[in-house]
C-alpha positions, 0 to 999 in steps of 0.5 A: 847695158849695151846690146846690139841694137840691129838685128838680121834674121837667119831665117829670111834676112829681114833686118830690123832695130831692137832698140824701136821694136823691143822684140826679138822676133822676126818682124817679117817671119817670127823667126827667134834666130838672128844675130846682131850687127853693128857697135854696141851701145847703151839702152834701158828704154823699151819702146813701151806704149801705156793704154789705159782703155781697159780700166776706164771701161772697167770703171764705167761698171764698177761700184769704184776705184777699189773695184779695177785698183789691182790691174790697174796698177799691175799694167802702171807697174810694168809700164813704169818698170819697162821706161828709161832714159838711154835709147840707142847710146841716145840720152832720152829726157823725162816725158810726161806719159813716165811722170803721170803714169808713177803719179797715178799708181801712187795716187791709187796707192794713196786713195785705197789706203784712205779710210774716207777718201774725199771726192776732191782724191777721187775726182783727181784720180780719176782725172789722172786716169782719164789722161795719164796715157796721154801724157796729161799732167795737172799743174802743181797749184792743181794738186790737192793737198792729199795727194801732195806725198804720191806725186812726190814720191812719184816724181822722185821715182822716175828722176831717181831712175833718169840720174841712174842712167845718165850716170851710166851715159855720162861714163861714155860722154865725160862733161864734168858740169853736168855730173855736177848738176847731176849729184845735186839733183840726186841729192835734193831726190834723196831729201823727197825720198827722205820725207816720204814724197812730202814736199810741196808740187812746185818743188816737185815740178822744179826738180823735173824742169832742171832734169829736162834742161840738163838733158836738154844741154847734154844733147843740144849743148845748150849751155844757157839750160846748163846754167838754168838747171844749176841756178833752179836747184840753187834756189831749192836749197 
């Protein structure tokens, strides 16, 4: 969508950016009342922070995972609902804290829908829990083998999310190269979705590095991450 990213109270006159409070409010009265000012652009990042502290303490009391599953995916859900890749008109690329986040809601999915979940799953879990608001990743060899579908499927998610706003941006930046790119990864994110996220973790992984190096083109026109982008998802097919 595009909005106008400043904002001025009616109120007391503060002026101050939607686009890195995310609120509405008054920074300086609370005031509800302001207009916008200046262009227009495009956005779908809200300025959301991840703070898992509240369910690693709640873990330390509970008998489980099962026990703080619930909330913890209900705060992973909003967090990964809230996250895009358009901030300001700007092009964002795919962090790690969004990558982590999807993965450990899925993995938690994936532990309680397990009827005897092995300690190898819950070690891993937890390891997520432990970092994922950090932006902690494992590497794709670190990934058990149990676990395979939810970092699929995760990965998919948020890199399904990222094509559908850099179509959007690309309507305001035409680069017929890297529309391109664009369909081809979308297409190898359609065969995980396809597969229910069973794809092995290097694949996985390859698919976030050439969204990194197109969006690294994009806002650095790096032609070299262009070509590396294109020739990574070549050797996937």
């Amino acid at each position: 969508m595009r909005i106008r990213g400043r904002r001025r109270c009616t109120d007391c006159g503060r002026e101050w950016s939607y686009f890195e409070t995310g609120r509405v409010a008054c920074p300086d009265c609370g005031s509800l009342r302001s207009v916008g000012t200046g262009d227009r652009e495009r956005h779908t990042d809200s300025p959301a922070e991840l703070d898992l502290s509240e369910h690693r303490n709640a873990l330390d009391s509970a008998t489980g995972i099962g026990d703080v599953a619930d909330g913890l995916k209900s705060t992973l859900r909003d967090y990964v609902r809230q996250r895009g890749f358009v901030r300001g008109g700007d092009l964002r690329t795919v962090d790690d804290t969004v990558l982590a986040a999807a993965e450990l809601l899925h993995a938690v999915d994936v532990y309680e829908r397990t009827r005897d979940p092995t300690d190898e799953m819950r070690l891993y879990v937890l390891s997520l829990l432990r970092g994922a608001d950090g932006g902690d990743r494992s590497a794709p060899e670190e990934v058990p083998s149990e676990m395979t579908d939810a970092r699929g499927l995760a990965y998919a998610e948020v890199l399904d999310g990222f094509c559908s706003d850099l179509g959007v941006w690309l309507e305001d930046h035409p680069d017929p190269s890297a529309r391109a790119v664009r369909e081809t990864l979308e297409t190898h994110i359609a065969r995980v979705d396809a597969l229910y996220g069973d794809v092995p973790p290097a694949e996985s992984e390859s698919l976030v590095r050439a969204a990194r190096e197109l969006a690294t083109y994009l806002r650095d026109d790096d032609e070299a991450a262009l070509a590396t982008a294109r020739d990574r998802l070549s050797r996937l097919e």
